[in-house]
C-alpha positions as CSV (number, residue, x, y, z in Angstrom):
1,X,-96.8,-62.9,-47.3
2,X,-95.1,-65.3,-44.6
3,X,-92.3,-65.4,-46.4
4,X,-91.9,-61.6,-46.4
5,X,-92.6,-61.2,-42.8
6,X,-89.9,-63.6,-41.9
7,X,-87.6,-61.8,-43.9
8,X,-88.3,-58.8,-42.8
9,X,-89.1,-59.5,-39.0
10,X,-84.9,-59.9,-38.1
11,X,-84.0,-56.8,-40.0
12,X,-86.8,-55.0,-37.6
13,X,-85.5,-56.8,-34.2
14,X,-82.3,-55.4,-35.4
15,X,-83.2,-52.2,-36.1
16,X,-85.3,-52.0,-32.9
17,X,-82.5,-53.5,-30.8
18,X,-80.1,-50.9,-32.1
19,X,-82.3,-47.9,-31.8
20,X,-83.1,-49.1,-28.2
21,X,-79.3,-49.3,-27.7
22,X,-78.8,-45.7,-28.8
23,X,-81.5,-44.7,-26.9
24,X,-79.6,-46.2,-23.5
25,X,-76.5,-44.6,-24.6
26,X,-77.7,-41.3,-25.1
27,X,-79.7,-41.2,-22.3
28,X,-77.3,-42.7,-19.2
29,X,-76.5,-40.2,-16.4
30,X,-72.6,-39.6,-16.3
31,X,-70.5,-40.1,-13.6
32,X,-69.4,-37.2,-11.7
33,X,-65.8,-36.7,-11.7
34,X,-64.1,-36.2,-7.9
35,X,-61.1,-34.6,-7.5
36,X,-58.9,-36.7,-5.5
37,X,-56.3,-34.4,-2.9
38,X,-52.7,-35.6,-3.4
39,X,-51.3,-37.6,-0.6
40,X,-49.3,-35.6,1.9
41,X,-45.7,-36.7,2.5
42,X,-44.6,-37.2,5.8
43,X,-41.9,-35.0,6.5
44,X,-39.6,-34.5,10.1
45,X,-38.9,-30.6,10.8
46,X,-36.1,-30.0,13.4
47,X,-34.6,-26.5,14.5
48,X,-30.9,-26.0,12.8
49,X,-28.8,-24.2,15.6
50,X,-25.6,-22.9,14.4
51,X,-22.4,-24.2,16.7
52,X,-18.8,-24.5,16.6
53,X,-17.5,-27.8,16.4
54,X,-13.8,-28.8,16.2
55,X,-12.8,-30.3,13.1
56,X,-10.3,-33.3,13.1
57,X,-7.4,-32.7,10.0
58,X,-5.0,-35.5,9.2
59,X,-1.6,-33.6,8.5
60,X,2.6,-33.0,9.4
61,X,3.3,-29.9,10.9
62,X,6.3,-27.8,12.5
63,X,6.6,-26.2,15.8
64,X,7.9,-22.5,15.4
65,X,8.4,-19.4,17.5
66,X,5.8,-16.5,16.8
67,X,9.6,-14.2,17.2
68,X,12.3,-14.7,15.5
69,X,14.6,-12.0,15.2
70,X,18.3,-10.9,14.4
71,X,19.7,-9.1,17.3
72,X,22.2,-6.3,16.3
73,X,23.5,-3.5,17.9
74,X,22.2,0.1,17.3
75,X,26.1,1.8,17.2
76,X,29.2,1.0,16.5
77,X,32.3,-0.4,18.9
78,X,34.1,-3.2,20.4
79,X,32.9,-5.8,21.9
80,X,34.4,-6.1,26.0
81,X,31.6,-8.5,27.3
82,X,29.8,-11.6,26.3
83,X,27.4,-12.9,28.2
84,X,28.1,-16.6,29.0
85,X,24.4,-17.8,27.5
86,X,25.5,-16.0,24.4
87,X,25.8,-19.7,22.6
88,X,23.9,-22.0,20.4
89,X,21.1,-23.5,22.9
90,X,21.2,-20.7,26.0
91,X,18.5,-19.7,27.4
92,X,18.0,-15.4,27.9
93,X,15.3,-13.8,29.9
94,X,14.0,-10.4,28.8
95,X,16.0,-7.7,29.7
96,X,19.4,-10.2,30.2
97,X,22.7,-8.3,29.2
98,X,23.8,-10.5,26.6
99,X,26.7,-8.1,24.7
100,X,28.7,-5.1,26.4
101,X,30.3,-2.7,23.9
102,X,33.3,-0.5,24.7
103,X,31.7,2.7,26.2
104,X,34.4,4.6,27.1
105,X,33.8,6.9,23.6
106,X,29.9,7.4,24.6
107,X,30.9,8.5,28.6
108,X,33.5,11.0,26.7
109,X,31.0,12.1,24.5
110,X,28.1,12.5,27.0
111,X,30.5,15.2,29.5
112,X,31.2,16.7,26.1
113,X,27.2,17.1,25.5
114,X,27.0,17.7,29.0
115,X,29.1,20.8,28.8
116,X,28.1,22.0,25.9
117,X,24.6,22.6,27.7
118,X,26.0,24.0,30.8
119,X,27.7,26.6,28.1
120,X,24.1,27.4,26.5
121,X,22.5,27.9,30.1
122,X,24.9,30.4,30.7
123,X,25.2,31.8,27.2
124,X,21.3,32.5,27.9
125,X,21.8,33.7,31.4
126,X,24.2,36.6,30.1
127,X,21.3,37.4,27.2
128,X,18.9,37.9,29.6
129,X,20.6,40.2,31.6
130,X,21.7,42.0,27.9
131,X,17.9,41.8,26.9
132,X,17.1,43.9,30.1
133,X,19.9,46.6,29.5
134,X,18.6,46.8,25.9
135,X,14.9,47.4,27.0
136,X,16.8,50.5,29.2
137,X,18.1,51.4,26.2
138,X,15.6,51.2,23.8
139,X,13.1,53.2,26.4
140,X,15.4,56.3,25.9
141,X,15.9,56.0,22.7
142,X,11.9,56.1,22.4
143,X,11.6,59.3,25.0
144,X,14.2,60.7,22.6
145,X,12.0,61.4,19.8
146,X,14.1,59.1,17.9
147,X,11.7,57.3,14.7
148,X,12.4,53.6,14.3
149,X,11.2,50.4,12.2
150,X,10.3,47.4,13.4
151,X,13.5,45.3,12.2
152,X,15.8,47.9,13.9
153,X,13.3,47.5,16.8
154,X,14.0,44.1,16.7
155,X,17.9,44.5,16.8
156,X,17.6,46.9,19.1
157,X,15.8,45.0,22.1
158,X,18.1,41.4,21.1
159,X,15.5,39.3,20.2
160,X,17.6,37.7,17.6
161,X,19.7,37.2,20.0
162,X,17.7,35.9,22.4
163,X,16.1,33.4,19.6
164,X,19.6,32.4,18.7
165,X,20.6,31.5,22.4
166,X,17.5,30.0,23.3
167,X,18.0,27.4,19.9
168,X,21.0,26.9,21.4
169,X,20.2,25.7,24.1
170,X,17.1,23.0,23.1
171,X,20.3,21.7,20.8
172,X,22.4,21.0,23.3
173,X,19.3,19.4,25.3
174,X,19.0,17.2,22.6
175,X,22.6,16.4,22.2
176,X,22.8,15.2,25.5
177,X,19.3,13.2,25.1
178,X,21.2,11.2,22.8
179,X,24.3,10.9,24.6
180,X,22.8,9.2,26.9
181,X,21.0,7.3,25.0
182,X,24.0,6.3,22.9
183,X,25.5,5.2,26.3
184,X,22.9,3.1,27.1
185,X,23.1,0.9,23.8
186,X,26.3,0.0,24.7
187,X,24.8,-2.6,26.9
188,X,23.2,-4.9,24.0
189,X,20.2,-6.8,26.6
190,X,17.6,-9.6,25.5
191,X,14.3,-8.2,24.5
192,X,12.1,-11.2,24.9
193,X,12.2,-14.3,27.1
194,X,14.5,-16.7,24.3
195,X,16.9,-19.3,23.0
196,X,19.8,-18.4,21.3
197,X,19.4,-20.2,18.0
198,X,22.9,-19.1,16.5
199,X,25.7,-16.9,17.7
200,X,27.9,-14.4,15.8
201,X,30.1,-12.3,18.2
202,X,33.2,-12.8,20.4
203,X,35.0,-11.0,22.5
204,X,37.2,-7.7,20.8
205,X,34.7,-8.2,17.8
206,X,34.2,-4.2,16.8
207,X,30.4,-4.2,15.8
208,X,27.8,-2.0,14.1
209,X,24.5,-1.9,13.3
210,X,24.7,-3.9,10.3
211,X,26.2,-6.8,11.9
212,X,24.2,-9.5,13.4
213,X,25.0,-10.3,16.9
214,X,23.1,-13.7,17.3
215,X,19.4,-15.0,16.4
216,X,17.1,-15.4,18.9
217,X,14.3,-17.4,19.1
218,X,10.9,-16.4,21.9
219,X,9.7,-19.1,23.8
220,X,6.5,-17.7,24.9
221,X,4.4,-18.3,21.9
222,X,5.0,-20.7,19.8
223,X,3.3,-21.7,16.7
224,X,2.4,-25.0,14.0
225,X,2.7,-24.5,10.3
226,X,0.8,-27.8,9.1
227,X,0.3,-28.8,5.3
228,X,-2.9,-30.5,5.3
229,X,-4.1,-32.5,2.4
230,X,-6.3,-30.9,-0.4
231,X,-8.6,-33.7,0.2
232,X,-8.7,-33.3,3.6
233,X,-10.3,-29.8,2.9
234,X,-13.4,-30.7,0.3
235,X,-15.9,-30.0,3.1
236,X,-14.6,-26.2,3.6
237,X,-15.3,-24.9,0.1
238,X,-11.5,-24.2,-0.5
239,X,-9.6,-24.9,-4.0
240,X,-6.2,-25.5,-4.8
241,X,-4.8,-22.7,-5.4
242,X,-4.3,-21.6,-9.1
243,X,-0.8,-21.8,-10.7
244,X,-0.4,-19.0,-13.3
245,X,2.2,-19.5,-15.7
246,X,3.8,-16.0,-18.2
């Protein structure tokens, strides 16, 4: 009987010792789970404010006028004066008579123009004193009874006539507009303050207006055409430019 109780006695503190175990286990209040907030990061805030700033571009460059043009003359004739700045280097101011052409043509053709309104003043002068007689006219016909259409109406009181002189006339107002225009391009002047950058004329040269008197070159504005490096250029967004080949 001792025996059996000693055998048994482990086996129960065992049994008991595990059973209280499970019993602990099974029984122990859990821990309550606390949500932690995340840590905030420290940040700096600052107010952007848009500006212009200059920008600082290594690069070569070449000074050139903003005006550069070929002067030529706007008719044709001899050249009979040349101004002395006309020459590689000489310096013009606007308005400067720099080439003279022969204007003995352009006077003749300017009294020609000239007369040939005087003529259409008179010509309408003398149709205006017709147009009267014709209205006489053309009133007696009418307290004769006498039936009539409109175009013989027409011819009757001049006023073809009268159209025709009075075209005439706005011709030869024009003609003599450019006579005297003509006349003045004779006198071939600077257009800009300039340099003369290269000279083609001489004395007894005949011109026209396909020939190139000299080039000249403003001095008021000038301008910098710079090639700047591709690198140079990476903070401003722009690319090489593309190269596209048939």
């Amino acid at each position: 009987m001792n025996r059996i109780v000693r055998s048994v006695l482990p086996l129960l503190v065992i049994v008991f010792g595990v059973l209280v175990a499970a019993i602990l286990v099974a029984t122990r209040p859990r821990p309550q789970r606390e949500e932690v907030p995340p840590t905030p990061t420290r940040v700096r805030v600052e107010v952007a404010t848009v500006e212009d700033r200059p920008v600082l571009l290594p690069g070569m460059g070449t000074v050139v006028s903003a005006r550069e043009i070929d002067l030529r003359p706007e008719i044709t004739g001899r050249v009979v004066e040349h101004a002395p700045a006309m020459m590689p280097g000489g310096l013009v101011r606007r308005g400067d008579l720099l080439v003279q052409i022969d204007d003995r043509d352009y006077r003749v053709a300017l009294d020609q123009a000239s007369s040939r309104l005087e003529r259409a003043r008179f010509d309408l002068i003398i149709e205006l004193g017709r147009q009267k007689i014709a209205e006489r006219e053309f009133d007696l016909v009418k307290g004769g009874d006498l039936s009539m259409s409109d175009a013989e109406a027409e011819l009757a009181l001049r006023r073809p006539h009268l159209r025709n002189v009075q075209a005439a006339l706005r011709a030869a107002e024009s003609d003599l507009e450019l006579a005297k225009l003509n006349l003045a391009r004779t006198r071939v002047k600077a257009p800009f303050d300039a340099i003369i950058q290269e000279e083609n004329v001489a004395v007894g040269q005949l011109v026209n207006p396909q020939a190139s008197l000299a080039k000249l070159v403003a001095t008021d504005v000038f301008r910098v055409q710079v090639a700047v490096p591709v690198a140079s250029t990476a903070g401003f967004g722009l690319r090489r430019a593309e190269v596209r080949r048939p």
